[in-house]
BALO-161080 format. One record per residue (C-alpha): residue in one letter; x, y, z. Coordinates in pm, whole numbers, padded with zeros to 5 digits, always signed. Layout:
N
aXYZ
...
//
This chain:
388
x+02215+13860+07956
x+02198+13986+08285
x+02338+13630+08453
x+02598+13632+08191
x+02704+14032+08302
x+02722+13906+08652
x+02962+13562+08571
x+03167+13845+08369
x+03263+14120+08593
x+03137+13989+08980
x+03339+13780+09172
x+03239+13576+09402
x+02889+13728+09323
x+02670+13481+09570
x+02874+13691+09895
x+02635+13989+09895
x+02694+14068+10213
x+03094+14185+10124
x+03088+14480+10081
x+03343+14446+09847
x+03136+14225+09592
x+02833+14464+09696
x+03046+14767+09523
x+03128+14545+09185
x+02716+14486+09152
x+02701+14867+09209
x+03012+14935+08972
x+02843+14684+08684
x+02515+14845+08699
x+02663+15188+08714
x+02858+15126+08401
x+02594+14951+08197
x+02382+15251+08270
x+02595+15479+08172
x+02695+15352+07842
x+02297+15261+07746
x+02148+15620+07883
x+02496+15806+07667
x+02358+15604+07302
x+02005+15648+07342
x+02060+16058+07444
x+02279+16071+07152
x+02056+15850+06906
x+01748+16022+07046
x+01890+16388+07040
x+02027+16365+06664
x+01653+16243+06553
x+01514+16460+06780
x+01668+16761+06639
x+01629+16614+06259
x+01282+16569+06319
x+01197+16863+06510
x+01047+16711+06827
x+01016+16857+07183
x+00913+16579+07300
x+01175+16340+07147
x+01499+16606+07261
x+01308+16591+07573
x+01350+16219+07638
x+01688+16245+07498
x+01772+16516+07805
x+01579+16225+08071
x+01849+15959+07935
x+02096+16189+07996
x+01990+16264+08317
x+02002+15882+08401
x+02318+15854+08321
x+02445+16132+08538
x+02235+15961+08831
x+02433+15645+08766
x+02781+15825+08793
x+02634+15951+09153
x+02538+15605+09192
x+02893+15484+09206
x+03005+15744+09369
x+02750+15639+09658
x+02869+15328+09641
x+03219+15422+09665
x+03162+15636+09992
x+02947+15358+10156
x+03239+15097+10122
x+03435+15278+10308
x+03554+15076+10588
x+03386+15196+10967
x+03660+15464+11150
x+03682+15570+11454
x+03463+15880+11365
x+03182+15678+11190
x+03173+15337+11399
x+02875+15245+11202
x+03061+15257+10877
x+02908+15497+10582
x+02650+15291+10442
x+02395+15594+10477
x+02601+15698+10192
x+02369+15502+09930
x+02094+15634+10060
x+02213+15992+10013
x+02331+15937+09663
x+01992+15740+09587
x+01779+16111+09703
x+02006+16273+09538
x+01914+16020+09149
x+01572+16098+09275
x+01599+16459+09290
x+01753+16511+08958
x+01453+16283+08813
x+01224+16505+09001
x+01441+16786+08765
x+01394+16657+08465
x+01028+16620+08477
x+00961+16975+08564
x+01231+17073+08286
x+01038+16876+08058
x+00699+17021+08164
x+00795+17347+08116
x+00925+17278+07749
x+00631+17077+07692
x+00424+17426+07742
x+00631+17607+07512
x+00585+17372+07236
x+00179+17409+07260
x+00184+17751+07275
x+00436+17770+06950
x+00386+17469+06805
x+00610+17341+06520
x+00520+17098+06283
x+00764+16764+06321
x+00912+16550+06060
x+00844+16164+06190
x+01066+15926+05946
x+01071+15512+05977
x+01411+15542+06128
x+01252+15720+06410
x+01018+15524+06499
x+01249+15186+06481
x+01478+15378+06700
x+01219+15472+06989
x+01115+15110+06960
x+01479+14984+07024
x+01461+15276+07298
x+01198+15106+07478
x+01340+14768+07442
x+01685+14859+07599
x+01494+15032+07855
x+01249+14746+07947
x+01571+14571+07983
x+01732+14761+08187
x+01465+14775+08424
x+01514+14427+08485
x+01856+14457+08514
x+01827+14707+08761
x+01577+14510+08956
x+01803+14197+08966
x+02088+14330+09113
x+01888+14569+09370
x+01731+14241+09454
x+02016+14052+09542
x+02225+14288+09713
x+01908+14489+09835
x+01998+14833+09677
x+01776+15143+09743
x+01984+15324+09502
x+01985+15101+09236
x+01572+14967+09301
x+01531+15359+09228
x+01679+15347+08913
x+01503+15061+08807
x+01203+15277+08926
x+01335+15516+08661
x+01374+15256+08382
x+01011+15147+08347
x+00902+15498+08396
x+01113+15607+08093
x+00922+15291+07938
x+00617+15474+07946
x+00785+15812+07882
x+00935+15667+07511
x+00590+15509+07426
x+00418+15814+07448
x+00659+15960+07247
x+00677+15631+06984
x+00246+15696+07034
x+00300+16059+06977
x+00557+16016+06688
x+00270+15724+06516
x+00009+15961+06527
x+00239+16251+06389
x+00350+16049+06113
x-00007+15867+05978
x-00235+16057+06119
x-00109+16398+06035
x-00211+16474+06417
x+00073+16686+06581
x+00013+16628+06972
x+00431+16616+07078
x+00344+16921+07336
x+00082+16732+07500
x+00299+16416+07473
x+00625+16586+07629
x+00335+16690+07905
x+00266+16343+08023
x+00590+16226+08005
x+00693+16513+08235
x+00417+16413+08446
x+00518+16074+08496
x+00876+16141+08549
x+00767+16398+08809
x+00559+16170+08961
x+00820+15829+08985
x+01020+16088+09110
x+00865+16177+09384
x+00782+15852+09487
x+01117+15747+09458
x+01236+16017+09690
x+00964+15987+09975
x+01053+15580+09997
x+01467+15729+10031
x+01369+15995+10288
x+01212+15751+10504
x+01541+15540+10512
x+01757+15860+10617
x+01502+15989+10834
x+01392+15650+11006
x+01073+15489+10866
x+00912+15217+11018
x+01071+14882+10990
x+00990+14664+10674
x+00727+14456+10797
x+00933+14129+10663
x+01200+14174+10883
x+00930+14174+11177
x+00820+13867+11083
x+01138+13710+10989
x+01246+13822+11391
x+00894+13652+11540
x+00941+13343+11326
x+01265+13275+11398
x+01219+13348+11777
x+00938+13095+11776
x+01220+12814+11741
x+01358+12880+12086
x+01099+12767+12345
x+01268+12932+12639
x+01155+13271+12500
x+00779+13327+12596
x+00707+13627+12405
x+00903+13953+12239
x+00855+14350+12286
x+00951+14683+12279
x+01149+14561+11889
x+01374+14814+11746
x+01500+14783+11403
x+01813+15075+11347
x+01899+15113+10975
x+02269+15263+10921
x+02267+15134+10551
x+02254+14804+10344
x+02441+14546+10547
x+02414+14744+10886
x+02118+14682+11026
x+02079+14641+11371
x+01846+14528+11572
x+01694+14497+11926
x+01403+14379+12171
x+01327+14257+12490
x+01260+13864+12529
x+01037+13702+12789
x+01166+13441+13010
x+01034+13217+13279
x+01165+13374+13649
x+01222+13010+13715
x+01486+12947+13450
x+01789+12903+13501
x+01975+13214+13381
x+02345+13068+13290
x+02149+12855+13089
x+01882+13144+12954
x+02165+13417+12890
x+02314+13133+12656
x+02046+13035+12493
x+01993+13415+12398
x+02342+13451+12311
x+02241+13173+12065
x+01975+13347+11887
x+02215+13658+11835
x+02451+13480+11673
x+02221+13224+11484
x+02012+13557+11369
x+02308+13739+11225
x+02442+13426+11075
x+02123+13380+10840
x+02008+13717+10801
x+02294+13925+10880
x+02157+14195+11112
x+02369+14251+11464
x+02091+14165+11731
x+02084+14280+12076
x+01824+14116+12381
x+01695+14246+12658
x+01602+13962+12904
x+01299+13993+13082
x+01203+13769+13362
x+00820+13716+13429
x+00593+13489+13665
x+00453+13215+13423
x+00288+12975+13703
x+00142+13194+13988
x-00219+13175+13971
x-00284+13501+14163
x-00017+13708+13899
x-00146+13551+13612
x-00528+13607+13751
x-00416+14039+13813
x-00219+14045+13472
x-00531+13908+13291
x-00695+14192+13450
x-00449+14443+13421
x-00449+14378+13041
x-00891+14367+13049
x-00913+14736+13190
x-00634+14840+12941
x-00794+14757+12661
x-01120+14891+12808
x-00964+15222+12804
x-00818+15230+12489
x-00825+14948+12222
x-00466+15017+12103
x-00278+15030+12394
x-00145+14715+12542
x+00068+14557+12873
x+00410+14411+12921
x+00671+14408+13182
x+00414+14294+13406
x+00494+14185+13804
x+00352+14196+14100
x+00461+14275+14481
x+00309+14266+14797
x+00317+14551+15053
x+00129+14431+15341
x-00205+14598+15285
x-00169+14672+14938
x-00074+14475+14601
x+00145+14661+14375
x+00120+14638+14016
x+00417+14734+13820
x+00371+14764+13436
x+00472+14884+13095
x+00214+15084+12899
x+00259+15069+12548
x+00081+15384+12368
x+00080+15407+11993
x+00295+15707+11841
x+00001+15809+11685
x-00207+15866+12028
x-00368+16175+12079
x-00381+16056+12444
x-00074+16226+12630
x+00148+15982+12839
x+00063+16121+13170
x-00334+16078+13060
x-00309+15743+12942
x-00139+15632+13274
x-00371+15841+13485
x-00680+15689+13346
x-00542+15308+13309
x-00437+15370+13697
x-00760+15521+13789
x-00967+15258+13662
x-00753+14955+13866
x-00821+15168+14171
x-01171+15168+14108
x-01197+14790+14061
x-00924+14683+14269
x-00865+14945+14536
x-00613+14795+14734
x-00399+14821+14411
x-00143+15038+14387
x-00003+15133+14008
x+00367+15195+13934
x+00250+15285+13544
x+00541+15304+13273
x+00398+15468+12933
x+00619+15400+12648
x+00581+15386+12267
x+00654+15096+12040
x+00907+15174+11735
x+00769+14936+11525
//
């Protein structure tokens, strides 16, 4: 059904990366969630209300609610398609992220409304009416909804949504919010037990708690989390295939929204090499990067000393005493000079961002310790912090 959708109303639907055919996946899930979450508030409200259920008018309100989140869905959508100006070089793809808080927020909403009605039915509880139609409507609730969390996880998939992976997040939670209320409505019916207060409680609960969830994954992405530890490995694999580069550092991953990701480190090269030839090779790997993943990449070329015995002999040290003093710092940018009656060792410190070690003090006492050992060395100490 989904595949068939897609063929429908998505051209040219394999070109994720236009933002164009990103904004008819967002316009197609949008629109399916709109019509789906209007039916089942309406089907849901009218039995609610016939049947005298808080915890059934309750779910109706959460499918409203997810259809409102879809409208600012498309309106996110709409904003970050907006073409890059002279104001906003970056283009406005933050946008989706701001209108995927703002889905979680009003999910975060509903659960506390529902809580809070949820009370109010245990402390006055009303006795509720559970027919067969009920029941085979909450079970075609939770069917459409187990659908559309597939749906929604599909298309946030392939054109790598946060906005729509959160309302997939939302789908399979109101899975489990419409079986406890099919549970609830069971036991009503057969059982003569009449638990819909306690039921409309955990369904608050879990909506409250997806929610949440949903918002702290969205806050990292407008705040600047760390980098998705797939894209690290996708840069260090694909680095690997280009032999001139000895090793990568200092690897920056800058997130400006789906499709406008950019990227940056520092690669290693012999001092030997021959740079026209190096800077094109690196030039290379920028483009060939882009083309297959399509982040913009930036490098840094570093040169270093590969085959000078004495370097490679104080580096080896350099990097022994550093991890003597702390486990979880480490060394790059390494050379070495020579000034007559002293050997000077000129470094990058890399410190955690979690250190409680200050910068000065983790220089200090990595510098300290050479001099001990090595007193004719003198330190030129640069104490940085990784972003990754």
């Amino acid at each position: 059904m989904t595949d068939l959708l897609i063929k429908l109303f998505v051209k040219n639907k394999d070109d994720v990366r236009d933002p164009a055919v990103r904004s008819n996946y967002a316009m197609l899930s949008s629109t399916t969630g709109i019509i789906a979450n209007i039916l089942l508030f309406i089907g849901k409200l009218i039995i609610g209300i016939l049947s005298a259920s808080v915890a059934i008018i309750a779910d109706a309100f959460n499918n409203i609610g997810d259809a409102g989140s879809s409208v600012v869905t498309m309106i996110g959508f709409r904003f970050s398609g907006k073409h890059a100006d002279k104001e906003h070089p970056m283009g406005h793809g933050r946008f989706e992220y701001i209108s995927a808080f703002i889905v979680d927020v009003l999910i975060i909403f509903v659960g506390v409304e529902l809580f809070k009605t949820s009370i109010e039915k245990i402390i006055t509880p009303e006795a509720t009416a559970i027919g067969t139609a009920t029941l085979v409507f909450l079970g075609a609730a939770i069917a459409v909804k187990c659908w559309l969390f597939f749906f929604y996880r599909k298309i946030a998939k392939r054109i790598n949504s946060s906005a729509i992976r959160a309302a997939s997040f939302d789908s399979i939670s109101d899975v489990v919010a419409t079986t406890l209320v099919f549970v609830s409505a069971l036991l009503s019916k057969f059982a003569g037990l009449n638990i819909d207060g306690y039921a409309g409680i955990l369904v608050a609960a879990f909506i409250f708690y997806t929610g949440v969830k949903a918002a702290k994954e969205t806050i990292d992405l407008l705040i600047g989390g760390s980098p998705d530890k797939e894209i690290l490995k996708k840069i260090s694999d694909f680095v690997k295939d280009y032999p001139e580069v000895i090793g990568i550092h200092d690897v920056m991953v800058h997130d400006y929204g789906p499709g406008r990701q950019i990227i940056s480190f520092h690669a290693e090269v012999s001092a030997k090499s021959d740079f026209s030839y190096v800077h094109d090779v690196i030039d290379n790997i920028e483009r060939d990067f882009q083309k297959k993943y399509g982040y913009i990449v930036t490098i840094h070329l570093d040169p270093i000393v590969v085959d000078d015995e004495k370097v490679n002999e104080m580096y080896d040290f350099v990097k022994t005493v550093v991890k003597e003093v702390d486990e979880t710092f480490s060394v790059h940018d390494f050379r070495m000079t020579y000034g007559g009656n002293h050997i000077n060792l000129i470094f990058d410190l890399s410190i955690p961002v979690d250190s409680k070690t200050s910068d000065e003090d983790a220089a200090k006492t990595v510098e300290d310790k050479i001099r001990s050992l090595r007193p004719e060395c003198n330190c030129v100490i640069k104490a940085e912090h990784p972003y990754v």
